[in-house]
Phi, psi and omega in degrees: 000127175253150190297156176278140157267119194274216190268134171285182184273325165279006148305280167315343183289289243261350155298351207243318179307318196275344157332283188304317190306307176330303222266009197257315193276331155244025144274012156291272193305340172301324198267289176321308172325290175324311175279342172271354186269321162312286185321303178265041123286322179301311184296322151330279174359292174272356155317299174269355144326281184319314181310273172319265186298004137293326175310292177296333170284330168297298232287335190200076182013051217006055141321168206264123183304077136357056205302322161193161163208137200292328192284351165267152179287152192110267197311359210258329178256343178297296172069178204267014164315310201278294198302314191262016193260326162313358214231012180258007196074029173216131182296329237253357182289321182259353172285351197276318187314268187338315179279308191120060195240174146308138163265110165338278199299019179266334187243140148270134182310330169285358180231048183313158162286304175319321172332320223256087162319312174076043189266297186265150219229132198261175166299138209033033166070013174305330221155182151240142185285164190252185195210140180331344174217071069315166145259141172299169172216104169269129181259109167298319157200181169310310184252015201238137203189164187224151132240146213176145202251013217226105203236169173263201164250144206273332198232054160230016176238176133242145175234125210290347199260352195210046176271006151295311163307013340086320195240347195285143176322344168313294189332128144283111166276354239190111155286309158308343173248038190265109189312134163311352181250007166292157170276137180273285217223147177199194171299136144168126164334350152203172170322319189208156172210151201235093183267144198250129160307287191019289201304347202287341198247359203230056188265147190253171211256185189287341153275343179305323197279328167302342197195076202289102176256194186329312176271002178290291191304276168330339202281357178179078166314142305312118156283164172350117215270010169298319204293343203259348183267328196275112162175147169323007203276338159249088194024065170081022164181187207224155195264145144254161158251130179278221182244350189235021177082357193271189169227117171248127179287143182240108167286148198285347167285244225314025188284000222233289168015304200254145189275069160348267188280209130279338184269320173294104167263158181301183161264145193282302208280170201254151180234151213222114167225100197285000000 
């Protein structure tokens, strides 16, 4: 009877060889997958951001959104997360808002709650900034915090804490006559943010946008409110939900593109982040 022949060793090198070669060519294209299956639950996400807050503006005959007001006792920690969160299509979102828990529809995947370190420290002590793959933390009470990847545009709201800001020629006052291609809701790095013409001269560089650290942010509390949507978080851009529901990826050269305000034009000049 004759014995099995078993695998020589240059055999097996070379099955193991043609493995890694396999295995170098699709892990790659695994990984885009993987960031394109994120990108779209974020965009589900402000997808239903939109949903809710169209809910809510029927629900209180749109009136202009009110994001906190100082004169309620309270109101000061809701902001606008806490309003919308019974109005996102799951009941157990305000009761989870009420506890302090995580909200799903709140994190974007590319921004995990584990991410978020509590390293970098917001201005007055408010929070933690969030970072292209962190979620900011708004601080609510001494024992209480929100997290979350997601901000609003500033100047489709009022906020009672920036109510000059608020009444200034920028503002969409009107929600209905508010254009379809403003921006709601997006990628960002705090609750709410305000781009500024200003800001068209003050671009931060492409690594500030993977990972904004302290001292960017700090060196002259508010930065540039451009800063906080411009970042790297979907391959060189960030998802918006528009005013007319849609979700459009915004790449950081077209960040100048989009109508922050009323007042806001592009810059002549192209801003190029390779």
């Amino acid at each position: 009877m004759k014995s099995k022949k078993g695998f020589t060793l240059i055999e097996l090198l070379v099955v193991i060889a043609i493995i890694a070669l396999l295995l170098s060519i699709i892990a790659p294209a695994l990984k885009k997958a993987r960031g394109h299956a994120r990108t779209v639950m974020c965009a589900s996400n402000l997808k239903q951001f939109s949903v809710g807050f169209e809910m809510y503006q029927m629900t209180h005959n749109y009136k202009r959104f009110v994001i906190r007001d100082l004169q309620q006792s309270g109101d000061t920690v809701t902001y606008w997360m806490g309003r919308l969160a019974p109005y996102m299509g799951d009941e157990s979102y305000g009761k989870q808002w009420k506890l302090g828990e995580v909200i799903d529809v709140l994190m974007c995947p590319s921004a995990p709650a584990a991410n978020q370190t509590r390293e970098v420290v917001a201005g007055g002590g408010t929070g933690f900034w969030g970072s292209w793959n962190r979620p900011w933390e708004w601080t609510r009470s001494a024992d209480m915090t929100t997290l979350s990847g997601y901000g609003i545009n500033g100047w489709i709201v009022h906020d009672e804490f920036y109510r000059d800001w608020s009444k200034l020629p920028e503002a969409y006052q009107d929600w209905l006559r508010t254009p379809a291609n403003v921006p709601i809701f997006g990628d960002c790095v705090w609750p709410i943010s305000w781009v500024w013409d200003a800001d068209k001269g003050r671009i931060p560089s492409m690594a500030e946008l993977r990972d904004p650290g302290e001292a960017t942010f700090n060196s002259g509390f508010p930065p540039p409110g451009v800063w906080k949507w411009a970042m790297d978080r979907h391959n060189k851009g960030i998802n918006m939900v528009l005013k007319d529901g849609s979700v459009a990826p915004v790449k950081m050269n077209y960040i100048f593109d989009v109508p922050w305000s009323k007042v806001f034009k592009r810059d002549s000049q192209e801003v190029i982040y390779k």
